[in-house]
C-alpha positions in Angstrom: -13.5 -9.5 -21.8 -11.4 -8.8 -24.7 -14.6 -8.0 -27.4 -16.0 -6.2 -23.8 -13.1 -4.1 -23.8 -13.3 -3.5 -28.3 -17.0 -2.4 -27.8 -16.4 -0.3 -25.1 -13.7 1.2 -26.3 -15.0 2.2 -29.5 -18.2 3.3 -27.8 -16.5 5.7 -25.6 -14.3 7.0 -29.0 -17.3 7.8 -30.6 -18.8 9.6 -27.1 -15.8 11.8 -27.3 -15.8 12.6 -30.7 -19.5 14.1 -30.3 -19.0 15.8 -27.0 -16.4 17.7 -28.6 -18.2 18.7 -32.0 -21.4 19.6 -30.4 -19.7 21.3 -27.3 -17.3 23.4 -30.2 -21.0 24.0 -31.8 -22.7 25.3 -29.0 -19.8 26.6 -27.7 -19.5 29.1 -31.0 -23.2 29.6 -30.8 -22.9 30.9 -26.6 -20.1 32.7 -27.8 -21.8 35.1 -30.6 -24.9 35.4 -28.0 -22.2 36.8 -25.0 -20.9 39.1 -28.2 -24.5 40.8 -28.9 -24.4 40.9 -25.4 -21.9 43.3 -25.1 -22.3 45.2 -28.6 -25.8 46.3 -26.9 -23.9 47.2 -23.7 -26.0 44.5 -21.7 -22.3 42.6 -20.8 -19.3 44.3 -20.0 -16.5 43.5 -22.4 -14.2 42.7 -19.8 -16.4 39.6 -18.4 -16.9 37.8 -22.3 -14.2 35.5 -21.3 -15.2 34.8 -17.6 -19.3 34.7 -18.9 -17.9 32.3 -21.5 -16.4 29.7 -19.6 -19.2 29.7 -17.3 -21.7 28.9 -19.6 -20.0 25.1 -20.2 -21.4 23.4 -17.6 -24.6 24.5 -18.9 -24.6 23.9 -22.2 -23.3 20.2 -21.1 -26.6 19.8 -19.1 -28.1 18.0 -22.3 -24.8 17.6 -24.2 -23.7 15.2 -22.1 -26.6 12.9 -22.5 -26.3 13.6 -25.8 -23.4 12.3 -26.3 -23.4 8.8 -24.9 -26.6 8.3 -26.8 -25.1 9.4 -30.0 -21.7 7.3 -29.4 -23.6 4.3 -28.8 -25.8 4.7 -31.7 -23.3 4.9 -34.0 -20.8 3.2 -32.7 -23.1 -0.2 -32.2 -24.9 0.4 -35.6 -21.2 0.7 -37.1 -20.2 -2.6 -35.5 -23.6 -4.1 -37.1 -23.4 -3.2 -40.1 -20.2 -4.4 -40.5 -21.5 -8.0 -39.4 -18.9 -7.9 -36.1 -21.9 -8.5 -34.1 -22.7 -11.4 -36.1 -19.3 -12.9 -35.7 -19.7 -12.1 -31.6 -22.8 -13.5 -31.3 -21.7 -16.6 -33.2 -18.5 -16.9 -30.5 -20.9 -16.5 -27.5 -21.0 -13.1 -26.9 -24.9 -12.5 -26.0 -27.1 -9.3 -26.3 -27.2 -9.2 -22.6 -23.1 -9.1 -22.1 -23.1 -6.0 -25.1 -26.3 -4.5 -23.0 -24.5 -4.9 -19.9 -21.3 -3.0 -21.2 -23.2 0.0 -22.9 -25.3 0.1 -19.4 -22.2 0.6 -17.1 -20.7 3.2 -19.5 -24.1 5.0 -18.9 -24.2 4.6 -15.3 -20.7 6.1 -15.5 -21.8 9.1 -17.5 -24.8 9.2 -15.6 -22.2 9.8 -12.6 -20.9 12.7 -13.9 -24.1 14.3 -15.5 -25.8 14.3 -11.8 -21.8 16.2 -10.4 -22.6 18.2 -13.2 -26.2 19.4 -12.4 -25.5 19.4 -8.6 -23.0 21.2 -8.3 -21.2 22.6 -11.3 -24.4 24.2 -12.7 -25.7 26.5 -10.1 -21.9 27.4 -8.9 -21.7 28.5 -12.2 -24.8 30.0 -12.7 -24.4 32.0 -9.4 -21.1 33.4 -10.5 -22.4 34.9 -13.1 -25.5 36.5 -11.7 -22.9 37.5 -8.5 -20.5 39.0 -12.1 -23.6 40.8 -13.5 -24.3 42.4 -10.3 -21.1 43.4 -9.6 -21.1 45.3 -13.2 -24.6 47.0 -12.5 -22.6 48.3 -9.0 -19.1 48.9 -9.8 -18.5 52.2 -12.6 -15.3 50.5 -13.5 -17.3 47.8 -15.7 -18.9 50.2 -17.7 -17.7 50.0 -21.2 -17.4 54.0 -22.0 -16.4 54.1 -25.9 -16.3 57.3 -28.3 -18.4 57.0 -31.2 -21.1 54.4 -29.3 -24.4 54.6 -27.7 -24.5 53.4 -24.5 -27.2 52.3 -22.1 -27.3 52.7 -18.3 -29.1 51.2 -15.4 -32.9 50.0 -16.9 -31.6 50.6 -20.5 -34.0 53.9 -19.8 -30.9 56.7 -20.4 -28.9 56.2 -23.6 -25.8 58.5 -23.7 -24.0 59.0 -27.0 -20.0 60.3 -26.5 -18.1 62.0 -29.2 -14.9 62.0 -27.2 -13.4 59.4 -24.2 -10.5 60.5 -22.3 -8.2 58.0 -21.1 -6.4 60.1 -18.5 -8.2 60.3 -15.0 -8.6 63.6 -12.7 -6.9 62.4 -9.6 -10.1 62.7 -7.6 -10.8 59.7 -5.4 -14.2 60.7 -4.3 -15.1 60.4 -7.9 -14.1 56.9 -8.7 -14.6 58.3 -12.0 -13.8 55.9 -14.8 -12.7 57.9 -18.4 -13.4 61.2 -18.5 -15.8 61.6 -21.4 -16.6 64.9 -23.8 -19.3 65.9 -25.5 -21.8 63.8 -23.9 -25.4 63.6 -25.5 -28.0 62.1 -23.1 -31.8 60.2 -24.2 -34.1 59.6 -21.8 -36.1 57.0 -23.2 -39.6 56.5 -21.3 -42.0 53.1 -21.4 -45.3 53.9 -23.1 -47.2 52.6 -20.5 -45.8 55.5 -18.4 -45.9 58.3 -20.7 -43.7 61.4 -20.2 -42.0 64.5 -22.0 -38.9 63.8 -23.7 -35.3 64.6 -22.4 -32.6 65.2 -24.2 -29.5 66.8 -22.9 -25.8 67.7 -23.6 -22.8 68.4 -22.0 -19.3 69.4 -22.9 -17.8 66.7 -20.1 -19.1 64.2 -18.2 -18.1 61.3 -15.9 -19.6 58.1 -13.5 -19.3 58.2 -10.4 -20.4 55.6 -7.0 -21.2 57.7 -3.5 -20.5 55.2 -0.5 -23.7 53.5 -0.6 -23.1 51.8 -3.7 -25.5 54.1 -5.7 -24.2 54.9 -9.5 -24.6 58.7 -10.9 -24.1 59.6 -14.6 -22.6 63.1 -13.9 -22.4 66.0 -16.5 -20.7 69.1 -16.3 -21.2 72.5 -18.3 -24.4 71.3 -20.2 -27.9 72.2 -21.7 -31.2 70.0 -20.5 -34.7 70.2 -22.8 -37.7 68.6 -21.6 -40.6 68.7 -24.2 -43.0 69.0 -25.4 -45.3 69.6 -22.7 -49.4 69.9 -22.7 -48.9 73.4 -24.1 -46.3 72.0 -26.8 -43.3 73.8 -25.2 -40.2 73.1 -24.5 -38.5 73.6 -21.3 -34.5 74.7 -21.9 -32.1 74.5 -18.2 -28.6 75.2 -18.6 -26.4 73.3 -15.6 -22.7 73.3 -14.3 -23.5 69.9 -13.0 -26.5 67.9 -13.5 -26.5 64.1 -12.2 -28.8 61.4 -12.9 -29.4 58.3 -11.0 -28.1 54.8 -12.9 -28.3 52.1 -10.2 -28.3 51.1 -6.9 -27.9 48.3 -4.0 -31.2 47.4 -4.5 -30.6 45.5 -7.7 -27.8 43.8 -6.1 -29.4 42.4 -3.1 -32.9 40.7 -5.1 -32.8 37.2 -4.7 -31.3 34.7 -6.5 -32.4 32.9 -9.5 -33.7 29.3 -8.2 -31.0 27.7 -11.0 -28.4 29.2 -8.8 -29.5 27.7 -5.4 -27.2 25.7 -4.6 -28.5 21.9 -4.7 -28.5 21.4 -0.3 -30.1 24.4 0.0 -32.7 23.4 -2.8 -33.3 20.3 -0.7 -35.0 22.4 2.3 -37.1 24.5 0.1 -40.6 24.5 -0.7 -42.9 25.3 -3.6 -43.3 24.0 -7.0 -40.8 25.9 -8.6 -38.1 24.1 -6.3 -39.6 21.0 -6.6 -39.3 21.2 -10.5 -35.7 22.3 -10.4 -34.6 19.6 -8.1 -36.3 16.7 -10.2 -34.9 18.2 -13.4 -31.1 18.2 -11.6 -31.9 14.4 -10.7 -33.6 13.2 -14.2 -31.3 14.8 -16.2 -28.6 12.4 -15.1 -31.4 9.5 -14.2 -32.2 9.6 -18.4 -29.1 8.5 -19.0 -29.3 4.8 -18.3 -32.8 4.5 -19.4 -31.8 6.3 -22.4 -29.0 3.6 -22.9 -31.5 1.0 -22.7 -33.3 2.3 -24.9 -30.4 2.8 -27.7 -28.7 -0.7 -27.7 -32.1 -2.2 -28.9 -32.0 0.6 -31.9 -28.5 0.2 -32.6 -28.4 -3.6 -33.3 -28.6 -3.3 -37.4 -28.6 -5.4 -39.9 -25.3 -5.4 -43.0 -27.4 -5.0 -45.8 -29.7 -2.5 -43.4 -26.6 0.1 -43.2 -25.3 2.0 -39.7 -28.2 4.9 -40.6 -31.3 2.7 -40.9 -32.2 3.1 -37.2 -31.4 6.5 -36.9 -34.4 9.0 -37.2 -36.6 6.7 -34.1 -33.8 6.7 -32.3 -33.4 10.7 -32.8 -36.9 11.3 -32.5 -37.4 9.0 -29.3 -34.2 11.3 -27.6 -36.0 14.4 -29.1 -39.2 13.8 -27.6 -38.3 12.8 -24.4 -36.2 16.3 -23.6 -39.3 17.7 -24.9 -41.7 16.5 -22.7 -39.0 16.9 -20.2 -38.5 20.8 -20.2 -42.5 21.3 -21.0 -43.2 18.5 -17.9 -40.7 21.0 -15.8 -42.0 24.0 -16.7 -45.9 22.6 -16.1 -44.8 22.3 -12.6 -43.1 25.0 -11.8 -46.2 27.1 -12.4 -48.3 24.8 -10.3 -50.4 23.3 -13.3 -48.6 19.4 -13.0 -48.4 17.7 -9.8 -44.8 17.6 -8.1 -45.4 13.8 -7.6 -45.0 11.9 -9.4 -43.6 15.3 -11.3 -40.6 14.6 -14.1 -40.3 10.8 -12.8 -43.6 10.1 -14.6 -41.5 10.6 -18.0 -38.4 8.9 -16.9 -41.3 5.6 -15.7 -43.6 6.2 -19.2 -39.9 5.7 -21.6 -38.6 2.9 -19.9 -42.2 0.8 -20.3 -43.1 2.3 -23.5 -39.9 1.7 -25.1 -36.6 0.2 -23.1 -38.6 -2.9 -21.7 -40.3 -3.6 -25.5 -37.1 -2.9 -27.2 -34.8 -5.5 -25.2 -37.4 -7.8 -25.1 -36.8 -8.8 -28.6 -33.6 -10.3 -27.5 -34.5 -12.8 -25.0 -35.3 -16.8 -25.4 -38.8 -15.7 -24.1 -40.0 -13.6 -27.0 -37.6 -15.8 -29.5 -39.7 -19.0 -28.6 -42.7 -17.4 -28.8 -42.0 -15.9 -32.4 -40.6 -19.6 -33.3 -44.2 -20.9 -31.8 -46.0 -18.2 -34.0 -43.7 -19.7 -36.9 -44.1 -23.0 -36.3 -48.3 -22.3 -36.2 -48.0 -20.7 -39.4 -46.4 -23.3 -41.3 -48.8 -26.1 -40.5 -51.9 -23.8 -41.0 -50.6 -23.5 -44.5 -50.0 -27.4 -45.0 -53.5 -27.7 -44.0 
């Protein structure tokens, strides 16, 4: 129990240690993605932190995994290299009790990937479409700054603003946000639907939300050109008021994103593309003990082999099978791979092709039949 307990606990040391550095990693990495984000005006400034923190339990989808692979690998290999196995194994400790330790920790871990993925996941991932759609319908999220281009509703009207005015007009039926000066507007048009440019200015300017949720962009005191037409003319419109449309309620009310359903409603559902999510939910958690199985093996080194010598298969065998696991997922959510036996296949293919071999090298079974093999050898040769 007590050299139980020492494996263990340097096993889990070494867990922790990884799901820290690669969660900082990715962390940083999600973090300069939310900041483009919002330089291009796609994320309001004030939800960076909020969209931040919500991106953790997806980024642990495959960090957790991860990082009980990586903490047994090295911290078995360490314990190799440095001959403690050796010593164990020479007190009685066999493969099978060192197996059976790393095994429970990944059951444990298992545990929490499959809270993770049920629940935590799609919670999260449904508060930030529910954030993004509140932006897209609420003017107060709109980050109006002087000196900045800024895109509204379909990123099809681009308004650049020399001036931004923090006091408000007292007008309530505006719900105005800043008051804005010197507004320059670009309506930018797809070239699969051709149309004359527009360009506009106006000396103020302000967004406003009637009472059925639908945004306006509203200009005051301005000049409109539309051009150039067939005839290569421009058409000039001076305005008091002109307003354009930004966004509306019908954004808001499209349906969800299926990594959002919540997992009992994803039970009822139908359709490949449910089917898919749902397995990948349930095998990224059911990996984790196969993957375990798989590790131990890899991580039982030699001293003069060092605690790296085992470390690019093991790598490449993680690699590849989160590979095949997002391609296998994808395949069936457009209807190309069966749903059964769907992203189980994968999790059945590793543990025959590679957690039954691996162990098996550790039994009496295989050892007597190598010492047979031996055994024949050497009395061919006296022969």
């Amino acid at each position: 129990m007590i050299l139980n307990k020492y494996i263990l606990k340097e096993t889990i040391k070494m867990q922790i240690i990884f799901f820290i550095i690669l969660n900082a990693i990715f962390f940083c990495q999600s973090f300069i993605q939310i900041i483009r984000s919002a330089s291009h005006g796609d994320i309001p400034t004030q939800l960076i932190t909020e969209m931040l923190i919500l991106s953790i339990p997806n980024m642990s989808i495959l960090m957790i995994p991860l990082t009980v692979y990586l903490g047994i690998l090295v911290a078995h290999a360490r314990l190799g290299a440095d001959s403690e196995f050796i010593v164990m194994k020479s007190l009685g400790v066999s493969p099978f009790s060192i197996l059976k330790g790393a095994f429970i920790l990944g059951l444990f871990t298992a545990v929490i990937a499959l809270f993770n993925s049920f629940y935590l996941v799609p919670t999260a991932q449904a508060k930030q479409e529910s954030l993004m759609k509140d932006a897209k319908e609420n003017s107060s999220y709109f980050a109006i700054d002087s000196g900045k281009f800024i895109k509204f509703g379909n990123n099809q009207l681009v308004a650049y603003i020399d001036d931004v005015n923090d006091e408000k007009d007292g007008n309530e039926s505006h719900k105005d946000l800043r008051k804005m000066q010197n507004v320059y507007l670009f309506m930018l048009h797809s070239w699969r639907q051709p149309k004359p440019t527009s360009v506009g200015y106006a000396k103020r300017g302000y967004v406003t939300q009637d009472n059925d949720n639908i945004m306006w962009l509203v200009l005051e005191d301005g000049t409109y050109y539309i051009g150039p037409n067939e005839d290569k003319k421009y058409t000039k419109m001076d305005y008091e008021e002109f307003r354009t449309w930004l966004a509306d309620n019908s954004e808001v009310n499209e349906e969800l994103k299926i990594n959002t359903v919540p997992t009992a409603r994803l039970l009822s559902m139908e359709g490949p593309v449910a089917a898919a999510e749902l397995q990948w939910r349930i095998c990224v958690a059911l990996a984790i003990p196969i993957l375990t199985l798989i590790v131990v093996p890899l991580a039982n080194v030699r001293p003069r082999q060092g605690k790296f010598a085992k470390f690019l298969p093991a790598l490449l065998i993680y690699g590849s099978f989160f590979l095949f696991l997002v391609s296998l997922k994808h395949l069936i959510s457009k209807g190309i791979f069966p749903v059964f036996p769907g992203l189980y296949l994968l999790l059945f293919v590793y543990f025959v092709m590679f957690a039954i071999p691996l162990n098996l090298t550790e039994t009496r079974w295989y050892k007597k039949i190598q010492l047979n093999k031996a055994k024949k050898l050497v009395n061919e040769k006296k022969q």
